[in-house]
KEKOLDREN-307362 format. One record per residue (C-alpha): residue in one letter; x, y, z. Coordinates in steps of 0.2 Angstrom, whole numbers. Layout:
<pts>
- a / X / Y / Z
...
</pts>
This chain:
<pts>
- x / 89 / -118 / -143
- x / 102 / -104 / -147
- x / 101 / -100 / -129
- x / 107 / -116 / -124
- x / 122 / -115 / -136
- x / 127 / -98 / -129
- x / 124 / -102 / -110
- x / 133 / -120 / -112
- x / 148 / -113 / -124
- x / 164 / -118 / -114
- x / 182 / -108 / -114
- x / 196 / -117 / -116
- x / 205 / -124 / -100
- x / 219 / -119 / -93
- x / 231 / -128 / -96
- x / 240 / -137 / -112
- x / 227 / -139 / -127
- x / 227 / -148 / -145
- x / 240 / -142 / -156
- x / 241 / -139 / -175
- x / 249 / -155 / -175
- x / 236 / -164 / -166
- x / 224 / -154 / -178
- x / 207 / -160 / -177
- x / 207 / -168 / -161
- x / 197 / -186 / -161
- x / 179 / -186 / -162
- x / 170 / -184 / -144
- x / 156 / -195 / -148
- x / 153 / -194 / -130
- x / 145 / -176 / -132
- x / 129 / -184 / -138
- x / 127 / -189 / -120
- x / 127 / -170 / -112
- x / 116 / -160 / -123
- x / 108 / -147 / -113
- x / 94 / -141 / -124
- x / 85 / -160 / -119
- x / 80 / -170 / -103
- x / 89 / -186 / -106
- x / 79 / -203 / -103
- x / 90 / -215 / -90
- x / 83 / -233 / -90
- x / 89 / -246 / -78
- x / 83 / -264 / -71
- x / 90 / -273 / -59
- x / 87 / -288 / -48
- x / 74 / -279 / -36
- x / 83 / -287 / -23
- x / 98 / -279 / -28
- x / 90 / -261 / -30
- x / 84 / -263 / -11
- x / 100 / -269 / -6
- x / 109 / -257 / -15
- x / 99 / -241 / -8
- x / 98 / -245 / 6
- x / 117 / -245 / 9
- x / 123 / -229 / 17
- x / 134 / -222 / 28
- x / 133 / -210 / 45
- x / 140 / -194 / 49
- x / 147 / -204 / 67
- x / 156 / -219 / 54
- x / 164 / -205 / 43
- x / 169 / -195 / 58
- x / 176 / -207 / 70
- x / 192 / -210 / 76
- x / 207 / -203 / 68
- x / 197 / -198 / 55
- x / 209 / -189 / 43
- x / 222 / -202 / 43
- x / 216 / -210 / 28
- x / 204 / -208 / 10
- x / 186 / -212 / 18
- x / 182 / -230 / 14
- x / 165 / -230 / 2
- x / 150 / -241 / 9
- x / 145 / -245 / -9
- x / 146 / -262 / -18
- x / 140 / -263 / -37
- x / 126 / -273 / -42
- x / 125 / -280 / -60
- x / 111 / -271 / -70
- x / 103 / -267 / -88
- x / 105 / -248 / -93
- x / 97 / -237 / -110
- x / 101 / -221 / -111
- x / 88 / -211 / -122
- x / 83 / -226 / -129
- x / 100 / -232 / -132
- x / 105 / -249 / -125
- x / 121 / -248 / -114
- x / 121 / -266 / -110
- x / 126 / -274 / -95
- x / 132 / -263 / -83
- x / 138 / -261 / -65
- x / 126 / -250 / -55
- x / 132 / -244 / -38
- x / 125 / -230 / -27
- x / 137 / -212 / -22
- x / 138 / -198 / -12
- x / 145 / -195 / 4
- x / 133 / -189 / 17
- x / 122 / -175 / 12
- x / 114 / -183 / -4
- x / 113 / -201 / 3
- x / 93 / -207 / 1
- x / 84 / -221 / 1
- x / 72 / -218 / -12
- x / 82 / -209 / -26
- x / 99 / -212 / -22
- x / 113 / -204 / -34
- x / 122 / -217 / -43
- x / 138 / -221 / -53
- x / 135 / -232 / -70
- x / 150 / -241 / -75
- x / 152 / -250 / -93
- x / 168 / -259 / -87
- x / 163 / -265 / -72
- x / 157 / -283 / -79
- x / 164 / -282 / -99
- x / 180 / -280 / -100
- x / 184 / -264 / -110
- x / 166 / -260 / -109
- x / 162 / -239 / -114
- x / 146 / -231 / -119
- x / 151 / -219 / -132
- x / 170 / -219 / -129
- x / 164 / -217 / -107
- x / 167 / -229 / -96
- x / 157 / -220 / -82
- x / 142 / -210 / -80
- x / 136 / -201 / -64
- x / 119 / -198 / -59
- x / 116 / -184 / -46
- x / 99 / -184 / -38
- x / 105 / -166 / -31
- x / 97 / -168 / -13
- x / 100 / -153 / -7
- x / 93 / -144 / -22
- x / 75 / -144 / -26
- x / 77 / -132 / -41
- x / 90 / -149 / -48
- x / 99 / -135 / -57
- x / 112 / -129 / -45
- x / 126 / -142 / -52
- x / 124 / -140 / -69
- x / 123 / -121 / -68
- x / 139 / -120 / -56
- x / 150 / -132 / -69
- x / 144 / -119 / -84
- x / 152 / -104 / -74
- x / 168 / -114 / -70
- x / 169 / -117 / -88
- x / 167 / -102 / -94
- x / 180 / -95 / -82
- x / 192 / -108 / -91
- x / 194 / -120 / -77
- x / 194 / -139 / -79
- x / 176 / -143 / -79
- x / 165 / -159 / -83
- x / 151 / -157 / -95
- x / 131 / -158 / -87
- x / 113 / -158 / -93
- x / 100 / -164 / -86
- x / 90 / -184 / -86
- x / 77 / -190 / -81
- x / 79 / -208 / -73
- x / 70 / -223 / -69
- x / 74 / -238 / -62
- x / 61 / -253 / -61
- x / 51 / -245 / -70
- x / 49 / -233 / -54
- x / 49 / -213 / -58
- x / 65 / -207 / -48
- x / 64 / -190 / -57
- x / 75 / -178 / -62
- x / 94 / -181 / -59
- x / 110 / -171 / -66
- x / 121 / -180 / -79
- x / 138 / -175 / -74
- x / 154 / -181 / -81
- x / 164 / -192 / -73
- x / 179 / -182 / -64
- x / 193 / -193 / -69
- x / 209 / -193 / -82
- x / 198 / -194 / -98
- x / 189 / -176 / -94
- x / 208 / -168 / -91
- x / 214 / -176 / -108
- x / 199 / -171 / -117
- x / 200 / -154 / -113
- x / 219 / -150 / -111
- x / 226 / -163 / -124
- x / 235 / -174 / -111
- x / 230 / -186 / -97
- x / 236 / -180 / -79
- x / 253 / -187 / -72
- x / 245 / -189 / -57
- x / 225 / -185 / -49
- x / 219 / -184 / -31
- x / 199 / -182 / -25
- x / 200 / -168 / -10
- x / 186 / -173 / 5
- x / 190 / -166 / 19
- x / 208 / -163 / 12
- x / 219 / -148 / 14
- x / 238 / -142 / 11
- x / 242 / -146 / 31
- x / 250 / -158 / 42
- x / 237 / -171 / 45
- x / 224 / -166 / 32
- x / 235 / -175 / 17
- x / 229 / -192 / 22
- x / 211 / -191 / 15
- x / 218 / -186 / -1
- x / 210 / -200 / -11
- x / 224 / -207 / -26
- x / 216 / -210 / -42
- x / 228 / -219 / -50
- x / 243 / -228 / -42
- x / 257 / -213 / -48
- x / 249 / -202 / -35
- x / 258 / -205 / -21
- x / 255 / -190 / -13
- x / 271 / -182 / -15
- x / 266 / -166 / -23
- x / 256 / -162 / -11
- x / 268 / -165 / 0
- x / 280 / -153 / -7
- x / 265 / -140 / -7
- x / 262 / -143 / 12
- x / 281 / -142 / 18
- x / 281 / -123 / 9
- x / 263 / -118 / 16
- x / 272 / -121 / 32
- x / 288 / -114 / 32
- x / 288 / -102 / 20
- x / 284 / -82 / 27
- x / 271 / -70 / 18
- x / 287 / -61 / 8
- x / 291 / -76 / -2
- x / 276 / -89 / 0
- x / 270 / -83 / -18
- x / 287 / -87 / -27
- x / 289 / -101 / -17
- x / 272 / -109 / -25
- x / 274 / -105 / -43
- x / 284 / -120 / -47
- x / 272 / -131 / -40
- x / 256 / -123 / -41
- x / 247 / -115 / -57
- x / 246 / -99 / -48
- x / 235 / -91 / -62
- x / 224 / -104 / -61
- x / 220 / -106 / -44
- x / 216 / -88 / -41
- x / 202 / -89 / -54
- x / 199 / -107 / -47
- x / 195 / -99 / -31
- x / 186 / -83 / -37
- x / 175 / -93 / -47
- x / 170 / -106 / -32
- x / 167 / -90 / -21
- x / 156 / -81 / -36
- x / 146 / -98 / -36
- x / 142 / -95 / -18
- x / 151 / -114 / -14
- x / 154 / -115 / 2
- x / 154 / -134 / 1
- x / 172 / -133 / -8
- x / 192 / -133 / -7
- x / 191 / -114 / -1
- x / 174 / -114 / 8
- x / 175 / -131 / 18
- x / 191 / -139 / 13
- x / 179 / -153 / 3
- x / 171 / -158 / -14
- x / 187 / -155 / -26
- x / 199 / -163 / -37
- x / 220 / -159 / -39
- x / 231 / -166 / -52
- x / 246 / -161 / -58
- x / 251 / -161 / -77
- x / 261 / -169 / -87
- x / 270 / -155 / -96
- x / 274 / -141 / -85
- x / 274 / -151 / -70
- x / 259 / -138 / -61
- x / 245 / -142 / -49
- x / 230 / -137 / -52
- x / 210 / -134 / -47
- x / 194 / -145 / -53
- x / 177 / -139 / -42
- x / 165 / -154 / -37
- x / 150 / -158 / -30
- x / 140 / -141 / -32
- x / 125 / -144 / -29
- x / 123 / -131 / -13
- x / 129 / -116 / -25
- x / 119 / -102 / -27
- x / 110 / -106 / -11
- x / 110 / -90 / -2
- x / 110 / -71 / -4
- x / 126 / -74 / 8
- x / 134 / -90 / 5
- x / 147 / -93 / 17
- x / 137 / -87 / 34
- x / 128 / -70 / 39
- x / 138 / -56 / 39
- x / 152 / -64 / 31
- x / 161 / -55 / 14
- x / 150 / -64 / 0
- x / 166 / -59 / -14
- x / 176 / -70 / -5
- x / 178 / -87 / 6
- x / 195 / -90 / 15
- x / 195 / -107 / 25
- x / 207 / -119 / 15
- x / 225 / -114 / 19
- x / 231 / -109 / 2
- x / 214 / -94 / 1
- x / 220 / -90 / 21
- x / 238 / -88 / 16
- x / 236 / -78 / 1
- x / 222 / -66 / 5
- x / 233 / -59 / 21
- x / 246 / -56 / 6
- x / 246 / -40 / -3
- x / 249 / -47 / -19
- x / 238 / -61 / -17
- x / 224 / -50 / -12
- x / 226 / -40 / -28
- x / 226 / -57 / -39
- x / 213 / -63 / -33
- x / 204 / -44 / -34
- x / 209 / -46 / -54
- x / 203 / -62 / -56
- x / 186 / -59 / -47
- x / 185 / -42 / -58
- x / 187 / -54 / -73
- x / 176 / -66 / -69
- x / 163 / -51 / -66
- x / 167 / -42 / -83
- x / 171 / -54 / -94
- x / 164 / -69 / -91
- x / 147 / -71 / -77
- x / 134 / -61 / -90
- x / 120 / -64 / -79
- x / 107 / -62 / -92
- x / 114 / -76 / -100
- x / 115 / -88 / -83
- x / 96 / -80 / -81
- x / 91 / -86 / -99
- x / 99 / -103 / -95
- x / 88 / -106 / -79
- x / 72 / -101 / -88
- x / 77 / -115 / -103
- x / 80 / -126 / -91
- x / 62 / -123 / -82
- x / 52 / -123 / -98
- x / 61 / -139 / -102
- x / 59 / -148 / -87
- x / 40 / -143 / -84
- x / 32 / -159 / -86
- x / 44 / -164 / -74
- x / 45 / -155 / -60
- x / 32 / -153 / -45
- x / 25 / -136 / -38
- x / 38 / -134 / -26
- x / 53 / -140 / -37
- x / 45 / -124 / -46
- x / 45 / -115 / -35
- x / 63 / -116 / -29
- x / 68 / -114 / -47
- x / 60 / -96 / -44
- x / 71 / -94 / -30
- x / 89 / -98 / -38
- x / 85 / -87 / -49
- x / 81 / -72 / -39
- x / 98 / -77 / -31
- x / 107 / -79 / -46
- x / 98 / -62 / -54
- x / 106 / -52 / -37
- x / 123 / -64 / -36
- x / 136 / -52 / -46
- x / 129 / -35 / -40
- x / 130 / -39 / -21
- x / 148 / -46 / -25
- x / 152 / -31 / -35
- x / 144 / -19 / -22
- x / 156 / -28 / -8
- x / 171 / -32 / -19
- x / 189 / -26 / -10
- x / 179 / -25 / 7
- x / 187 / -29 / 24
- x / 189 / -50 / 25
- x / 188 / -52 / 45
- x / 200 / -65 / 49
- x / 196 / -82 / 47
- x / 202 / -97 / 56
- x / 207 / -114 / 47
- x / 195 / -126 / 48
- x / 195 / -137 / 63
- x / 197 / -155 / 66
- x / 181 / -163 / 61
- x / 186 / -179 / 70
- x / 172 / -183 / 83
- x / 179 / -184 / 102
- x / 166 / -188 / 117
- x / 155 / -173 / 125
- x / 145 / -181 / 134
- x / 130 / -192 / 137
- x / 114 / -195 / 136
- x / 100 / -205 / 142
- x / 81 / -206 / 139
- x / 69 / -218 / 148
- x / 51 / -216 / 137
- x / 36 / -222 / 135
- x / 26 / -214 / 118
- x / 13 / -219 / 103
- x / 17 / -219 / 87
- x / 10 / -208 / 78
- x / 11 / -195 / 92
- x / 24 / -187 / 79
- x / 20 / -175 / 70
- x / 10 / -163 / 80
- x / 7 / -148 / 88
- x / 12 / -153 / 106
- x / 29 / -160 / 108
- x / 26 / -164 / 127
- x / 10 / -171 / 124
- x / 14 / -187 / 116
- x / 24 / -197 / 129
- x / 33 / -196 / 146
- x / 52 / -194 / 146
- x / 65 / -196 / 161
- x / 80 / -190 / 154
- x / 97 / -186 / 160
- x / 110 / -174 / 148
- x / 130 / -172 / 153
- x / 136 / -161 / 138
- x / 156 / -154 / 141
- x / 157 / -159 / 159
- x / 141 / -150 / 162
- x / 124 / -158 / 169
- x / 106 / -152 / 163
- x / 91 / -155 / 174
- x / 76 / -154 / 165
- x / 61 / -145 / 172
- x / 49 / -154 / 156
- x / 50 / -166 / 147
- x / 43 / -177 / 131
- x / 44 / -187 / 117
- x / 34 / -191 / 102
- x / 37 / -202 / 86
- x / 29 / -207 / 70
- x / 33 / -208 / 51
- x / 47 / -196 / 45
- x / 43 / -203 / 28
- x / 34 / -217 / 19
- x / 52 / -228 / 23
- x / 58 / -220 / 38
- x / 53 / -216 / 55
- x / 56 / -203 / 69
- x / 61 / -204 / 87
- x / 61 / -188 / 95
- x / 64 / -181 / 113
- x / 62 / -165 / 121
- x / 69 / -156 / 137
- x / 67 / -140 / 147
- x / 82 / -138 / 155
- x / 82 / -117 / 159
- x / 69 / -103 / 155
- x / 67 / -104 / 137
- x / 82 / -117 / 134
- x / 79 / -133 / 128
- x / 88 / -147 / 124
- x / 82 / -163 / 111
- x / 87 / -177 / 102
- x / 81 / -184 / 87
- x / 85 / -203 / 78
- x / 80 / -207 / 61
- x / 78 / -224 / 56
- x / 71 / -239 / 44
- x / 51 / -239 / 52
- x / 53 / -259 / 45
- x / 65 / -261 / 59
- x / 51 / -255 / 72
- x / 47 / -271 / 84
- x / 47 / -276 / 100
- x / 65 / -280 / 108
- x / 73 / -271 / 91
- x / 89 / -262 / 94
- x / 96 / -249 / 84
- x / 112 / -242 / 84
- x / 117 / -225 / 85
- x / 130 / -225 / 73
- x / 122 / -238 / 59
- x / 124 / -230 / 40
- x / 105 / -229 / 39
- x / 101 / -220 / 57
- x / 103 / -201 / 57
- x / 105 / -195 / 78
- x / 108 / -179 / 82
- x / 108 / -167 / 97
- x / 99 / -150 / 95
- x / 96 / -134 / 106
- x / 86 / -119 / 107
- x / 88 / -105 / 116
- x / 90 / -84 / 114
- x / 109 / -88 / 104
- x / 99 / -98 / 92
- x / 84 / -84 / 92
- x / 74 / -96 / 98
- x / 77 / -106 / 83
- x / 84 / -127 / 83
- x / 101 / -131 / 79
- x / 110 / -146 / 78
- x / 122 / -144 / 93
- x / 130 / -162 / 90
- x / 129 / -179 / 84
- x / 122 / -194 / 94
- x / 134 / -210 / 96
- x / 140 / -225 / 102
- x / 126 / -231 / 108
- x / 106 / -237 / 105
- x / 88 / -232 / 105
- x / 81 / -247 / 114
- x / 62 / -253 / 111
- x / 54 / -265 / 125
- x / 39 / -264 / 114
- x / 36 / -254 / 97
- x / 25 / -255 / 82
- x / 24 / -244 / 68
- x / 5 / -246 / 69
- x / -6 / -231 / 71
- x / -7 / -229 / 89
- x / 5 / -244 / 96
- x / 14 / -240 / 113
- x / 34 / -238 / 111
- x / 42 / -241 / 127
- x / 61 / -243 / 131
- x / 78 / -231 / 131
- x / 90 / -219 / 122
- x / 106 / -220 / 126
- x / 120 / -213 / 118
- x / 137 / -204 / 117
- x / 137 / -185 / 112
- x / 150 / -181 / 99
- x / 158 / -165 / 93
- x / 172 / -159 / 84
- x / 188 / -160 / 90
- x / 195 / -146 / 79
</pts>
C-alpha cells in the first residue's frame, strides 16, 4: 500500500493554487472514487435494447475524414441512454449512460463509456461529480498505460486528472477491466489550481495554424476561440528572434515546455506535439495564460522508439508550437532543461516499476495470460524508457515537417467481382478460398493483377471479414479488406463502405514494406455487394466490391 501512496503522490499544478485565505480547501469527497491501491467494482443495467443500441453506435475513419474535415469540432455519433449505475456497491442512481472515443477504442463488445449523474436529474452528482469516464483502453492489453502516463504528468506538475483502475459490468456481462479517469473538464482545473478556467478548448486534430483552429471543440460558450486566434496570428508572422517574447503573454511558456517534455518522456505520439490530437487548452482566469492538459494516453509507453524507427526518442516535434521552438536556440535549451528535470527530479523509474508490479498483483484475478503478458512488456519498456532518452538527450532532431491535412481526397478505385465460402477466412492459402476479378486505379496509376483471391469468415464472435488479394508485380501485392456486422450477412445485403460499423481499408506489400502489410489507404464511397451470402459454415458469397480509394490530402 505505501507503494501506491508514493507512486500516485501528485505535485502541485502549475498554475494558481489555494491560498492561506482559502486555507483548507473543501473537502474532495470525490477522491474516494480514484484510490489506486483497489480495483473498483462498476455496475450498470440498462434496457438490453439500449445497450445493443448503444454499442453498436460508431463512427468510421471515412465519416471523420471526409470533406472539409477541419472546418468544424467532429460531430459525436453517441446518444445517452437512461441507465442504473453502483460504484463499489454504491448506488449512483439513475444515470445517463453514452458510449466515447473517437476511432481507435470504438468496440462493439466493451465499448468505453461516459456516465453522467445530470443527464436525467437535475443537479445530479456522484460525490460532488457529475461525470465519470470509463476507458476500455483498446489499444492497450496491459490496461495500465493511461493511468501510468496521467501519474508522470502529475508528477511533472502539469494539469492532470486522477485514474485507478475498475472493473465493470454491464447486464451482468464481465466487460473487464477499464481505467477510471477523471472527467477533463472545469471542475479538475479548479480543483487543482483554485479557480475554474475562463475559457477550455478539447484539441482533435487541432493545431495553432490557419485552418486547423476549427476542430477546436469549445467547452463552455466564453470559448470563442479567440485566444487561439491571437496564438495563430504570432505562430505566423512572428520570426525565430522574437517568437519566444512574442508568446509569453499569451502562453505559460514554462509550462508548456514541461508539457511537452513530459508527453515526449511518455512516448505519446497520439498527442498535441506527436500528432496534433488528444489534448486540452484553457486559459486562466488570473493571469490571463494558456496552458497544456495531455489526454487520451492510452498508446504511451508503447514502444522502445515511440514516435517512428530511427526517430529522436527525447523529443517529438510535429504540432507547430514544438516545430517552432525546437529550431530556436533558446527554445532548444528550455526544453533541454525541462527534459533534464523531468529525468532528475521527477520520473524515478523504480517508483513507476513498483507501481506497474502493484497494479499486476492487484489486477491478477482479473487479467488473462496475454493481458499478463503485455503487462511484462510495459514494463520492460518503461524499465529502458529514461536511460535511452538520457543516452540520446541534446542529439541531432532531423527536420520534421507539420502534419498534413488529414482530410481524405479521391486516389482511385477499385473494383472486385468474387465468388468465396465463408469460412474460407482464416487460413493458410489466401488464393485458395475463392476466385476474384479485380481491377485497381491508385494515383492515376492502373494495376493488372497476375493472381488473385479472396476469402472470408468470422473476424470475431460479432463481426466478419471480407478480404481480397492481388498480384499485381513480382512480389507486390495489393488487398482490401471490409469488416462488418456478420448479422448483416444475406442474400442481396448491401453494406457501405463508409457506415460507422464497417472498417475498409486498402493494404500493400512489397520490398518498401520488407515484405510486411501496410494500410496504404482507406476504402470509400462505395459498397461490398452480396448476390448471395450466409454466415453459415460453408455458404457460397457471391457478388462485388466496389469503392473509392481515399488518402490524405496533406
Amino acid at each position: 500500500m505505501l507503494l501506491f501512496l508514493l507512486a500516485c503522490r501528485h505535485a502541485s499544478p502549475t498554475g494558481p493554487t489555494w491560498d492561506d485565505d482559502a486555507w483548507p480547501p473543501p473537502v474532495d469527497e470525490s477522491a474516494v472514487l480514484y484510490d489506486a491501491g483497489l480495483v473498483h467494482d462498476l455496475a450498470i443495467t440498462l434496457d438490453p435494447a439500449d445497450w445493443d443500441t448503444l454499442r453498436h453506435q460508431s463512427r468510421s475513419m471515412v465519416q471523420l475524414l471526409q470533406g472539409d474535415c477541419l472546418a468544424q469540432p467532429f460531430a459525436s455519433p453517441y446518444t445517452y441512454f437512461v441507465a442504473q449505475a453502483s460504484f463499489d456497491g454504491e448506488a449512483m442512481g439513475e444515470v445517463g449512460l453514452r458510449k466515447k472515443g473517437l476511432i481507435g477504442s470504438q468496440s462493439t463488445t466493451r465499448p468505453s463509456l461516459r456516465i453522467d449523474a445530470d443527464q436525467y436529474v437535475d443537479g445530479g452528482s456522484f460525490h460532488g461529480l457529475e461525470h465519470m469516464v470509463f476507458n476500455n483502453n483498446n489499444q492497450d492489453l496491459s490496461r495500465m498505460r493511461t493511468c501510468l502516463a496521467h501519474g508522470l504528468f502529475a508528477d511533472a506538475g502539469l494539469v492532470a486528472p486522477r485514474c485507478s483502475i475498475a472493473h465493470v459490468t454491464v447486464n451482468g456481462e464481465d466487460l473487464g477491466l477499464y481505467d477510471n479517469t477523471e472527467a477533463i473538464d472545469a471542475h479538475l482545473i479548479e480543483r487543482l489550481t483554485g479557480e475554474p478556467p475562463a475559457t477550455l478548448y478539447e484539441g482533435t486534430l487541432s493545431d495553432f495554424r490557419d485552418g486547423w483552429l476549427g476542430t477546436f471543440d469549445p467547452k463552455d460558450d466564453a470559448s470563442d476561440g479567440q485566444d487561439l486566434a491571437v496564438v495563430t496570428s504570432v505562430l505566423d508572422q512572428t520570426p525565430d528572434a522574437t517568437l519566444i517574447a512574442a508568446l509569453d503573454p499569451l502562453v505559460d511558456m514554462d509550462q508548456f515546455f514541461s508539457f511537452w517534455a513530459a508527453e515526449s518522456l511518455a512516448g505519446h505520439w497520439d498527442s498535441y506535439n506527436g500528432n496534433t490530437n488528444n489534448f486540452y487548452v484553457y486559459r486562466s482566469a488570473s493571469d490571463g495564460l494558456l496552458r497544456f492538459i495531455a489526454s487520451g494516453p492510452d498508446a504511451t509507453f508503447d514502444s522502445a522508439e515511440p514516435f517512428g524507427v530511427g526517430q529522436p526518442v527525447w523529443v517529438v516535434t510535429v504540432s507547430v508550437l514544438a516545430n517552432r521552438l525546437i529550431q530556436i536556440p533558446e527554445g532548444r535549451e528550455r526544453y533541454e532543461a525541462a527534459m533534464r528535470t523531468l529525468l532528475d527530479d521527477v520520473w524515478d523509474g523504480e517508483r513507476r516499476l513498483a507501481q506497474i508490479d502493484a497494479w499486476k498483483d492487484l489486477t491478477h484475478d482479473y487479467t488473462t495470460r496475454d493481458e499478463r503478458r503485455a503487462i511484462g512488456d510495459l514494463r520492460d519498456i518503461v524499465e529502458a524508457r529514461s536511460g535511452s532518452v538520457e543516452a540520446q538527450l541534446g542529439g541531432d532532431v532531423p527536420a520534421t515537417a507539420l502534419r498534413g491535412n488529414p482530410c481524405f481526397v479521391d486516389v482511385g478505385a477499385v473494383r472486385v467481382d468474387f465468388e468465396t465460402t465463408f469460412g474460407s477466412y482464416p487460413g493458410g492459402d489466401l488464393y485458395g478460398g475463392g476466385t476474384a476479378e479485380t481491377s485497381w486505379v491508385i494515383s492515376d496509376q492502373t494495376y493488372t493483377s497476375t493472381k488473385d483471391g479472396v476469402t472470408a469468415g468470422y473476424y470475431s464472435d460479432e463481426e466478419a471479414l471480407w478480404f481480397t488479394i492481388s498480384e499485381v508485380a513480382a512480389d507486390t501485392w495489393l488487398a482490401a479488406y471490409v469488416v462488418f456486422d456478420v448479422d448483416l450477412l444475406s442474400d442481396g445485403a448491401v453494406i457501405r463502405l463508409d457506415d460507422g460499423g464497417v472498417q475498409a481499408y486498402l493494404l500493400y506489400n512489397s520490398a518498401d514494406t520488407n515484405g510486411q502489410w501496410a494500410t496504404a489507404a482507406y476504402l470509400g464511397d462505395g459498397t461490398l455487394s452480396f448476390t448471395q451470402a450466409s454466415a453459415a459454415d460453408g455458404a457460397t458469397l457471391t457478388g462485388v466490391l466496389d469503392g473509392t480509394v481515399l488518402g490524405s490530402g496533406g
